[in-house]
MIROMI-731904 format. One record per atom (N, C-alpha, C, O): atom name; x, z, y. Coordinates in pm, 1 decimal. Atoms other than C-alpha are relative to their C-alpha. Example, Ala and Ser with C-alpha at 12.3 -4.5 7.8 and 13.67 -1.06 7.14 Angstrom:
MIROMI-731904
at: N&X: 89.0&Z: 0.0&Y: -119.0
at: CA&X: 1230.0&Z: 780.0&Y: -450.0
at: C&X: 90.0&Z: 0.0&Y: 120.0
at: O&X: 193.6&Z: 66.5&Y: 118.1
at: N&X: -82.0&Z: -6.0&Y: -119.0
at: CA&X: 1367.0&Z: 714.0&Y: -106.0
at: C&X: -77.0&Z: 73.0&Y: 109.0
at: O&X: -26.1&Z: 89.9&Y: 219.8
//
This chain:
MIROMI-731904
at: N&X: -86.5&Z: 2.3&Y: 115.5
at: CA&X: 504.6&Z: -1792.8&Y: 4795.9
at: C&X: 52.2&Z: 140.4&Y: -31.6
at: O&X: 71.2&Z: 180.1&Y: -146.6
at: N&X: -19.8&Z: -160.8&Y: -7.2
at: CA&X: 598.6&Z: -1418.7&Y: 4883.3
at: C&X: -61.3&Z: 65.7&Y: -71.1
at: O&X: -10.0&Z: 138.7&Y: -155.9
at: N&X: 112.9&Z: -65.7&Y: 40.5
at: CA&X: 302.3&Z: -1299.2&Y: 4791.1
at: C&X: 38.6&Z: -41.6&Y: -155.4
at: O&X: 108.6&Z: 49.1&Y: -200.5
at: N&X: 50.5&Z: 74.6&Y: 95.0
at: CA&X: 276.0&Z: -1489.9&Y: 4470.4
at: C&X: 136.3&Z: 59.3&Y: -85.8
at: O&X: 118.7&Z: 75.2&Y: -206.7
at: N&X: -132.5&Z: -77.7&Y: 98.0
at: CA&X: 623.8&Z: -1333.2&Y: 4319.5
at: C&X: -40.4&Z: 134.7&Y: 19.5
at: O&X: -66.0&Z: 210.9&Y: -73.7
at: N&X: 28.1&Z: -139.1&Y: -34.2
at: CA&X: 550.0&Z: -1032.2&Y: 4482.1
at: C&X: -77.5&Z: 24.3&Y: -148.8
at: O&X: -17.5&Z: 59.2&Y: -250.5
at: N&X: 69.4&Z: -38.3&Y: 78.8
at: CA&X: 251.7&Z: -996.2&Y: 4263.2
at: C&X: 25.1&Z: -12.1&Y: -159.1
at: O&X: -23.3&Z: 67.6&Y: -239.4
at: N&X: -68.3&Z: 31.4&Y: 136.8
at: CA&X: 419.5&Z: -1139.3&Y: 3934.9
at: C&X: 50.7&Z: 100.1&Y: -29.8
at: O&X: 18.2&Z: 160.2&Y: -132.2
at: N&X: -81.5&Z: -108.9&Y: 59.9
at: CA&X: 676.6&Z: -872.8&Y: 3956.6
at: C&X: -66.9&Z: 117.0&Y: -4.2
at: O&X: -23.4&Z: 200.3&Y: -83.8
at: N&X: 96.5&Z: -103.1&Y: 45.2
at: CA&X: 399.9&Z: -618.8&Y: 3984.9
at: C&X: -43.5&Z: -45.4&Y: -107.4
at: O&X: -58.3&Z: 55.0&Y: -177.1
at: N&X: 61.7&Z: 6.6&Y: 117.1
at: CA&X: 268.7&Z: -746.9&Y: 3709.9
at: C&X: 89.2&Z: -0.9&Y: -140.1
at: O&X: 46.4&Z: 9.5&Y: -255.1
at: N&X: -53.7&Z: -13.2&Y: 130.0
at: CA&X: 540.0&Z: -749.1&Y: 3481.9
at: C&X: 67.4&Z: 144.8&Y: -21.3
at: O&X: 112.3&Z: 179.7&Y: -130.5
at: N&X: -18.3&Z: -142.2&Y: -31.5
at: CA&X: 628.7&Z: -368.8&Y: 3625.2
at: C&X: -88.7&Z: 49.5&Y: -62.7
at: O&X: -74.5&Z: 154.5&Y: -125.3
at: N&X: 151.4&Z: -74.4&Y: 85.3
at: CA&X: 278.2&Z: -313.0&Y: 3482.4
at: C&X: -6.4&Z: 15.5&Y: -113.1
at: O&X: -29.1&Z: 116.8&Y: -179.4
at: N&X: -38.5&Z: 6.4&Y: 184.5
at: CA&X: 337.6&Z: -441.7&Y: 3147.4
at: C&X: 104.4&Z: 79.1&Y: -53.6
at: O&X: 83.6&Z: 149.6&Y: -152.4
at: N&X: -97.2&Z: -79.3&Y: 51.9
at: CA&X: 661.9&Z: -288.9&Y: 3104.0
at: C&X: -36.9&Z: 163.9&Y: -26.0
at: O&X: -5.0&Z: 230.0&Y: -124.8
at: N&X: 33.6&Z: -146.7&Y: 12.6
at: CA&X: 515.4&Z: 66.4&Y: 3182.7
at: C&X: -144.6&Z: 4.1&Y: -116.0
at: O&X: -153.0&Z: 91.3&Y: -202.5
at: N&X: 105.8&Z: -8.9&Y: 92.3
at: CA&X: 176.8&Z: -12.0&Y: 2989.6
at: C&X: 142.8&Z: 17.8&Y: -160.6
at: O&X: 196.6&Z: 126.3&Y: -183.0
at: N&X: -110.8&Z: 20.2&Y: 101.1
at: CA&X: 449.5&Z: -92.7&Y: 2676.1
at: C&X: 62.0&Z: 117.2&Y: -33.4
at: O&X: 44.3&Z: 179.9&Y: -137.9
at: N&X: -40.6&Z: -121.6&Y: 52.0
at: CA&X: 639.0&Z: 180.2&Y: 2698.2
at: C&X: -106.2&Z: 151.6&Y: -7.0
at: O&X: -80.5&Z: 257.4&Y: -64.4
at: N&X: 81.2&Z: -110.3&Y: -21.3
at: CA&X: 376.4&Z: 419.5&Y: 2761.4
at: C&X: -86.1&Z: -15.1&Y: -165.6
at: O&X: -138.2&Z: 84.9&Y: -215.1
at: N&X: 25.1&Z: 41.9&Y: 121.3
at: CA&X: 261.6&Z: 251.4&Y: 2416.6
at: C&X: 55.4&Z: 33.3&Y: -78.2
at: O&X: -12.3&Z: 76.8&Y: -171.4
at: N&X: -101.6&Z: 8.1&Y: 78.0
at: CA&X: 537.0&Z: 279.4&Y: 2246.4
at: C&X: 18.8&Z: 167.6&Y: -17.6
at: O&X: 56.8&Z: 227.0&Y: -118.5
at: N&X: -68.2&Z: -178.7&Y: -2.1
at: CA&X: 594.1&Z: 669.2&Y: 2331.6
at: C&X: -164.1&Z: 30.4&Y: -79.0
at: O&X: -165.3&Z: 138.2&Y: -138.5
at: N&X: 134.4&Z: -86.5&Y: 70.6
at: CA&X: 215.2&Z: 738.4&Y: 2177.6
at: C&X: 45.6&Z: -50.4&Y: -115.8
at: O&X: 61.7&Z: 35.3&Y: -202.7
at: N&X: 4.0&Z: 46.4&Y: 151.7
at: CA&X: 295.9&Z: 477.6&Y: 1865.1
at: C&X: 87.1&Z: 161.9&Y: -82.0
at: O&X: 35.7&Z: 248.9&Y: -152.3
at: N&X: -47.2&Z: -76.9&Y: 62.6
at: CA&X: 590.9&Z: 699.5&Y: 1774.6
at: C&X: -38.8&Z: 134.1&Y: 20.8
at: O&X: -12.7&Z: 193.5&Y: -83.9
at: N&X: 29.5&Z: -127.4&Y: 21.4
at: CA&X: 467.5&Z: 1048.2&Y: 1866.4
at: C&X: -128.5&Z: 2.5&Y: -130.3
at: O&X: -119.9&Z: 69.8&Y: -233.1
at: N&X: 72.5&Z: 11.4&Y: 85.1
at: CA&X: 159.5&Z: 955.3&Y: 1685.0
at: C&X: 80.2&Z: 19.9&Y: -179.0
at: O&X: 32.0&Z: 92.9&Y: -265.5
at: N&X: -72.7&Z: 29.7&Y: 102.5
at: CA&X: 441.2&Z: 859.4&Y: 1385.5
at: C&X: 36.5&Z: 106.2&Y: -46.7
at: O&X: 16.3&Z: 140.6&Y: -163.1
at: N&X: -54.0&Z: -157.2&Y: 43.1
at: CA&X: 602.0&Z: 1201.6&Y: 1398.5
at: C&X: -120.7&Z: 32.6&Y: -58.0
at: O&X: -117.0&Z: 36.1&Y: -180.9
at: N&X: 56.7&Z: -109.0&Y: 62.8
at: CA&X: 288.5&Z: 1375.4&Y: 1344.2
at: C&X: -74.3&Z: 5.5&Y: -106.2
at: O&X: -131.7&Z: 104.8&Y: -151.0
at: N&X: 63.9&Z: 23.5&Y: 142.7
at: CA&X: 151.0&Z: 1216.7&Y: 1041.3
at: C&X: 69.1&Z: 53.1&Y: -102.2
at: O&X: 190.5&Z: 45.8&Y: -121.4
at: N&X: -38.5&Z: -114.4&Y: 99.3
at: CA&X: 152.7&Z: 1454.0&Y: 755.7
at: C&X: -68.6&Z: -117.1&Y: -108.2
at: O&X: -165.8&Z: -185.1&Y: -75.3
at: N&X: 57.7&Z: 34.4&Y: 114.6
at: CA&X: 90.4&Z: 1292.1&Y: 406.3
at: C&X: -64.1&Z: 52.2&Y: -106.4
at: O&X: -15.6&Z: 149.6&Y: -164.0
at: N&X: 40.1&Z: -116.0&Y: 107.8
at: CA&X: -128.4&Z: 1405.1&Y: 151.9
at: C&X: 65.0&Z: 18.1&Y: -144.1
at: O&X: 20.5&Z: -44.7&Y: -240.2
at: N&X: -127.2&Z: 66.4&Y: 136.9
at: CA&X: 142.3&Z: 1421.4&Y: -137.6
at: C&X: -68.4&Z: 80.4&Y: -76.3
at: O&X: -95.6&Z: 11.7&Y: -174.8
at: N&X: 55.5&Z: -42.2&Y: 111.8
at: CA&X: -43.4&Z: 1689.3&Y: -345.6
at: C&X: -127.5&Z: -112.8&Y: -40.8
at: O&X: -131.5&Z: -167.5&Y: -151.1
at: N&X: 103.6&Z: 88.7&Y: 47.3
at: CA&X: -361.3&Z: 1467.4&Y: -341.3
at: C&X: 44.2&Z: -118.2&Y: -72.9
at: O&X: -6.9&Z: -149.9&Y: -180.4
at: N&X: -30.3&Z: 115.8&Y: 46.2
at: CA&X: -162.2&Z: 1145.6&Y: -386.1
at: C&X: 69.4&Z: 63.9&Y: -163.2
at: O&X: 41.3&Z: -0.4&Y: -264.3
at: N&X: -40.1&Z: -20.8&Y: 177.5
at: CA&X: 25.4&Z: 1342.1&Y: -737.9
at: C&X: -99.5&Z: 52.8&Y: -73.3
at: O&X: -88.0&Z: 60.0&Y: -195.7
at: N&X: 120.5&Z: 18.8&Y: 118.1
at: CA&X: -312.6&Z: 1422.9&Y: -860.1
at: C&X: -66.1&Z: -104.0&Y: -24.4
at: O&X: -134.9&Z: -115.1&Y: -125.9
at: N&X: 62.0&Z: 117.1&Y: 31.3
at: CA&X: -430.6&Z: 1120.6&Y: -835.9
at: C&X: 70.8&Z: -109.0&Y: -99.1
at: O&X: 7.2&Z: -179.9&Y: -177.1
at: N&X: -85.2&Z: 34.2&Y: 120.8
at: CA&X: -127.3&Z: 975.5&Y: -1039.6
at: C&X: 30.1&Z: 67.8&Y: -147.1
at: O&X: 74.5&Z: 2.9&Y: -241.8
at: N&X: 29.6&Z: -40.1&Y: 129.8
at: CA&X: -155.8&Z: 1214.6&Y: -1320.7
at: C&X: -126.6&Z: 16.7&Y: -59.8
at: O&X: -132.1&Z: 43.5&Y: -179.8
at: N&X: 107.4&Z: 1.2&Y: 48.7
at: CA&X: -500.9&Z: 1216.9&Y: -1356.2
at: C&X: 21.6&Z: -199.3&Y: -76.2
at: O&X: -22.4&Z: -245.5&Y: -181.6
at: N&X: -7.9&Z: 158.5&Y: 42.1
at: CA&X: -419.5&Z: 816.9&Y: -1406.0
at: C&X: 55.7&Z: -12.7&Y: -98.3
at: O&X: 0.0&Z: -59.0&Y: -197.8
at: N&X: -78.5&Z: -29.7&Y: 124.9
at: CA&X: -165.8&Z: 870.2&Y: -1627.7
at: C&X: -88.7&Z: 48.9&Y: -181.7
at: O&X: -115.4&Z: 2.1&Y: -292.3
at: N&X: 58.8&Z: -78.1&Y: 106.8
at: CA&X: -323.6&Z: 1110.2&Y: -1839.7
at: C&X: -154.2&Z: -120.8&Y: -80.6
at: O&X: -182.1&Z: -146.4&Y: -197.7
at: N&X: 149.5&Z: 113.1&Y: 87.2
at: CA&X: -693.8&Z: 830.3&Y: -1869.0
at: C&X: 113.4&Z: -112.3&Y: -68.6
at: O&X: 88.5&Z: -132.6&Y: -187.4
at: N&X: -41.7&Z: 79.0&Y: 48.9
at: CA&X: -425.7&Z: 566.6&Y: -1936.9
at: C&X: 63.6&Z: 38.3&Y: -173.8
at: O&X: 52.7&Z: -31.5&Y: -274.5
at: N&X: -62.7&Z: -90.9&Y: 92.8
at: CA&X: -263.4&Z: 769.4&Y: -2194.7
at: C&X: -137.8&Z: 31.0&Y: -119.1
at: O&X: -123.5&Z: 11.7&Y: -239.8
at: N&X: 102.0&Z: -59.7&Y: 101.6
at: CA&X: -588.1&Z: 893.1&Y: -2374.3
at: C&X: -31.8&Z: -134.5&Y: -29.6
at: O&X: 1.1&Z: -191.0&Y: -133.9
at: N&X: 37.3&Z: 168.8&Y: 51.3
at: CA&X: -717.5&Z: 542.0&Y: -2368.3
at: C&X: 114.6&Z: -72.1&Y: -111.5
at: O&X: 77.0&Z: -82.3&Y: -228.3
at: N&X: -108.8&Z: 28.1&Y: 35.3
at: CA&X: -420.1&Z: 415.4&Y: -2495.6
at: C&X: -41.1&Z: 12.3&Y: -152.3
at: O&X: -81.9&Z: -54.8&Y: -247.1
at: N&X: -23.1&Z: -122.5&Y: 191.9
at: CA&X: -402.8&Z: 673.2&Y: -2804.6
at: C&X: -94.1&Z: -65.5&Y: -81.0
at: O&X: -69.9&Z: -124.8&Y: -186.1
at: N&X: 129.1&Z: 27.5&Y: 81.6
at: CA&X: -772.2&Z: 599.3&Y: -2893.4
at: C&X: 35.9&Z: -122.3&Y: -46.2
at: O&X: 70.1&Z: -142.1&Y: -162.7
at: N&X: -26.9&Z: 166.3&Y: 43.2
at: CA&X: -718.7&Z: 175.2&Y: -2846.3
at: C&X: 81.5&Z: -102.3&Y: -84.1
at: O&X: 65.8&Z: -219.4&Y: -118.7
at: N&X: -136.9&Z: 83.1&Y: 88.0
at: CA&X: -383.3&Z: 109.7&Y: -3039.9
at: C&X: -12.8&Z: 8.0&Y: -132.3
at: O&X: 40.9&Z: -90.1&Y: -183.8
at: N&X: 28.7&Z: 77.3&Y: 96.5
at: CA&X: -459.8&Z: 94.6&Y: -3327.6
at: C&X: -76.8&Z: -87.9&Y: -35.3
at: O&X: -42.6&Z: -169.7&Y: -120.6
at: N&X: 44.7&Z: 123.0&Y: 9.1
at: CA&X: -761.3&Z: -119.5&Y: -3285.4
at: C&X: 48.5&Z: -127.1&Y: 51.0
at: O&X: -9.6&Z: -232.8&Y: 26.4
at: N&X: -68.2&Z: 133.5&Y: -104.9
at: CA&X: -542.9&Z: -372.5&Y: -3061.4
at: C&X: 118.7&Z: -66.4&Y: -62.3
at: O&X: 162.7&Z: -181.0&Y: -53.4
at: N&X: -102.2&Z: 71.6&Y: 85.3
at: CA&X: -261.8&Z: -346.3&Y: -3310.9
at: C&X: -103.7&Z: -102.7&Y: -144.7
at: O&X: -81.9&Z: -201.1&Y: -215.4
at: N&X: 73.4&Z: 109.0&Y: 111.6
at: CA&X: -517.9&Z: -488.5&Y: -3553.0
at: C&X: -61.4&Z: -102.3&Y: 29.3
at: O&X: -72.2&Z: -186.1&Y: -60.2
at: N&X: 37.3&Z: 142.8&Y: -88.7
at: CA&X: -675.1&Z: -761.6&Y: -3306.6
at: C&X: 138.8&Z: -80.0&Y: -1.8
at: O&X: 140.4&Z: -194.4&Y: -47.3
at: N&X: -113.3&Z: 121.3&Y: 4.4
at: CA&X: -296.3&Z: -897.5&Y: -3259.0
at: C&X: 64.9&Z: -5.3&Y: -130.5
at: O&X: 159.6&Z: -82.1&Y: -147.5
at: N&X: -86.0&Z: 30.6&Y: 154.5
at: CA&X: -193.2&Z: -850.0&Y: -3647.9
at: C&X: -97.7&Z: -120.7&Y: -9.4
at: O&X: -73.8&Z: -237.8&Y: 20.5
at: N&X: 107.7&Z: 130.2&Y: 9.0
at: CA&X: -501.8&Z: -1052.6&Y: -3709.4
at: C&X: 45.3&Z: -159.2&Y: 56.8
at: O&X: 65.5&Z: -262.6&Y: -7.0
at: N&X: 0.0&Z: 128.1&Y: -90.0
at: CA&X: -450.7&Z: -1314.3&Y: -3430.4
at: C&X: 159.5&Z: -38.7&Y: -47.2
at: O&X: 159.1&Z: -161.8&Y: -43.7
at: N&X: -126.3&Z: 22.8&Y: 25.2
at: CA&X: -70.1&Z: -1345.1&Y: -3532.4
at: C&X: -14.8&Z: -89.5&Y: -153.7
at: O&X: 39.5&Z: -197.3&Y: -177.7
at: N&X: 18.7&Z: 60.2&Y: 109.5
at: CA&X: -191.7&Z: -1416.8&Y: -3887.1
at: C&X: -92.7&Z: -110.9&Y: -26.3
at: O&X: -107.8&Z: -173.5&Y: -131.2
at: N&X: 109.0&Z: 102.5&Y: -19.4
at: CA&X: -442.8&Z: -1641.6&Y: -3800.2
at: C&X: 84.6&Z: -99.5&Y: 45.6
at: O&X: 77.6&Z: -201.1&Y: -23.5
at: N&X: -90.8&Z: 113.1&Y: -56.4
at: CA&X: -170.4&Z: -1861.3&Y: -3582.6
at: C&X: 97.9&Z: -42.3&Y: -149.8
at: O&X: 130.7&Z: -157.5&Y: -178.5
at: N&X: -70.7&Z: 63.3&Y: 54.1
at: CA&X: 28.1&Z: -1857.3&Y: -3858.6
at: C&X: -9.6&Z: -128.3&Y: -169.0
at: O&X: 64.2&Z: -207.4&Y: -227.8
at: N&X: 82.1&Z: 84.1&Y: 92.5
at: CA&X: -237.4&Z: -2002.1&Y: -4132.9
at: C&X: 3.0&Z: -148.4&Y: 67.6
at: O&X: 16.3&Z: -237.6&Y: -16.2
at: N&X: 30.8&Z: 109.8&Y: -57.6
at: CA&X: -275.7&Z: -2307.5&Y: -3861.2
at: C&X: 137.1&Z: -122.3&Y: -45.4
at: O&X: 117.8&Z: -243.8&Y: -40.8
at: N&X: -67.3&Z: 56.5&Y: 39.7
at: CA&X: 47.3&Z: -2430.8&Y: -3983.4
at: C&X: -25.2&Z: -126.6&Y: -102.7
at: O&X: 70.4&Z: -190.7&Y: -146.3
//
């Protein structure tokens, strides 16, 4: 029965140190991540900017698809 705790509490001595020995790489790992923030704000103004050109070109054909469709609902009367 000695034995048989014995070895339990080694084993949960084991886990605890595996764990923390885990835990100290998660967060060092955490510190040293650098983000790419210039890449990530070109990639949002380049988005911007296609949404934007698109945009410009499409609105007036889209305002004339929903004048249309508006006037069409309202003939159904």
């Amino acid at each position: 029965m000695k034995t048989l705790f014995k070895s339990m509490v080694d084993l949960e001595l084991s886990l605890r140190d595996t764990l923390a020995q885990a835990h100290k790489k998660f967060y060092a790992n955490l510190r040293n991540e650098q983000g790419d923030v210039p890449g990530w704000v070109l990639v949002v103004l380049m988005t911007t900017g296609l949404v934007t050109a698109i945009w410009t070109i499409a609105a007036p054909r889209l305002s004339a698809i929903l004048r249309n469709s508006l006037d069409a609902m309202n003939g159904i009367r």
